[in-house]
N, C-alpha and C positions, 0 to 999 in steps of 0.2 A: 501566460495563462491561456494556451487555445484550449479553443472548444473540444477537443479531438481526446484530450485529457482527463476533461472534468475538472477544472481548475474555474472557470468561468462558472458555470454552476455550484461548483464549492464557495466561491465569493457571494453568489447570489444566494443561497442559503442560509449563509454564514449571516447575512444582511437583515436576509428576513429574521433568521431566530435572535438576533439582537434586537430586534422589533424597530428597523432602522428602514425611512425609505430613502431611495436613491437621494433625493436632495438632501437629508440628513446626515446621509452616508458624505457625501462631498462636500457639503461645508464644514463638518467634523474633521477630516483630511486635507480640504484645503486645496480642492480638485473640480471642477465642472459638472454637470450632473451628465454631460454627455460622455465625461469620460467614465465616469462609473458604468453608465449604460453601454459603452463600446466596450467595456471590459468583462461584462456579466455578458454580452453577446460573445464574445471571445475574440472580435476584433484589435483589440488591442491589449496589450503588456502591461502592467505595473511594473515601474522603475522598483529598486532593492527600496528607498528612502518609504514610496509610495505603499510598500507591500509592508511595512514595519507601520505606519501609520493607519493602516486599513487594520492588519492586526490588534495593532491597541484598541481600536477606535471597534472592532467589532466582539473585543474578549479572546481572541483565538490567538492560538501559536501561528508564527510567519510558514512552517510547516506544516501546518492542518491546513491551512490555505493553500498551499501549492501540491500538499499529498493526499491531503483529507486527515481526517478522525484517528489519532493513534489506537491501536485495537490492543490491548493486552496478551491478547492470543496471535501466534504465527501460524498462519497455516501451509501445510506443503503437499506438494502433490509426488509421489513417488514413480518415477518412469526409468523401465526394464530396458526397454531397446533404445541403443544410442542414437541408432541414424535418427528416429524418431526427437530425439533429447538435442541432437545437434541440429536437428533442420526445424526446429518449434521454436515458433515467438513466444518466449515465456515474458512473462508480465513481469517487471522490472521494478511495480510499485506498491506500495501498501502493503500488508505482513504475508505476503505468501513467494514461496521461491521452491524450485525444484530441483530433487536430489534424484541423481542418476546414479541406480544399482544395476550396471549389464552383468549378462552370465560370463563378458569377457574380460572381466575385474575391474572394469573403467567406475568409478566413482565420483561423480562432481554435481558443485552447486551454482545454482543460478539465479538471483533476483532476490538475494540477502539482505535487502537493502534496510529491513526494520534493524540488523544488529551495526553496533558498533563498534565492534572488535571483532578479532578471532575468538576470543573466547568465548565470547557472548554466542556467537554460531556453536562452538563446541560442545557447551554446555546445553543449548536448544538439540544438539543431535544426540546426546549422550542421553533428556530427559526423552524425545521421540523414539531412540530404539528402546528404553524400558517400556513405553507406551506399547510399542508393536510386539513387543515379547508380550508384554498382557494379554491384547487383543490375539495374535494368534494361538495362545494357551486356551485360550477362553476358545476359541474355535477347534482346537483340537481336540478340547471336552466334550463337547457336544457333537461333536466326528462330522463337521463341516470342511475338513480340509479333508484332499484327495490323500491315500496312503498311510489314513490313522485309522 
């Protein structure tokens, strides 16, 4: 859980909204109140046992704690040029991932990490292009796109 992530501040949020102070947080878990506070600074790690016990002990999934808040929605960002798509740090966490459409056929996805199958991506791409057939229909009605 470093700082660098947001995983230390998801613990400490997690903390406060269970209306929990650090000393209650670690005698609940069974932990020092230094280490809670090393861990809300991002100083230190929770062990796997420590991270299932901090979980229970604050109401939350062992993955909202290390991911944050599942969000129902995916969201993606769509990028045309590859070099751009190959040399981008795409964000790797929480529901958004990037699909690469070049005009030299290359097609790929990046930072999937909300699904848990293929299919589960297939099916998010198959509802997102009915989505962008909307939204560009709807722009071609109104003759916002070039060449309508």
């Amino acid at each position: 859980m470093a700082t660098k992530d947001g995983a230390a501040e998801r613990l400490k949020f997690a903390r406060k909204k269970a209306g929990l102070t650090q000393e209650e947080c670690a005698d609940l878990i069974g932990v020092s109140i230094m280490t809670i506070r090393r861990w809300e600074w991002g100083e230190r790690t929770p062990r796997v046992e420590e991270l299932k016990r901090l979980a229970k002990a604050l109401n939350v999934d062992v993955n909202e704690l290390l991911n944050g808040p599942a969000d129902t929605k995916a969201r993606f960002e769509i990028i045309f040029n590859k070099e751009l798509w190959e040399g981008e740090d795409i964000d790797m966490t929480g529901n958004l991932f990037s699909l690469l459409l070049s005009s030299d056929g290359h097609i790929g996805i990046k930072g999937a990490n909300k699904f848990n199958s293929e299919d589960e991506i297939m099916d998010f791409c198959i509802k997102a292009a009915e989505e962008m057939q909307r939204a560009f229909r709807a722009q071609r009605e109104r003759g916002a796109l070039a060449g309508t």
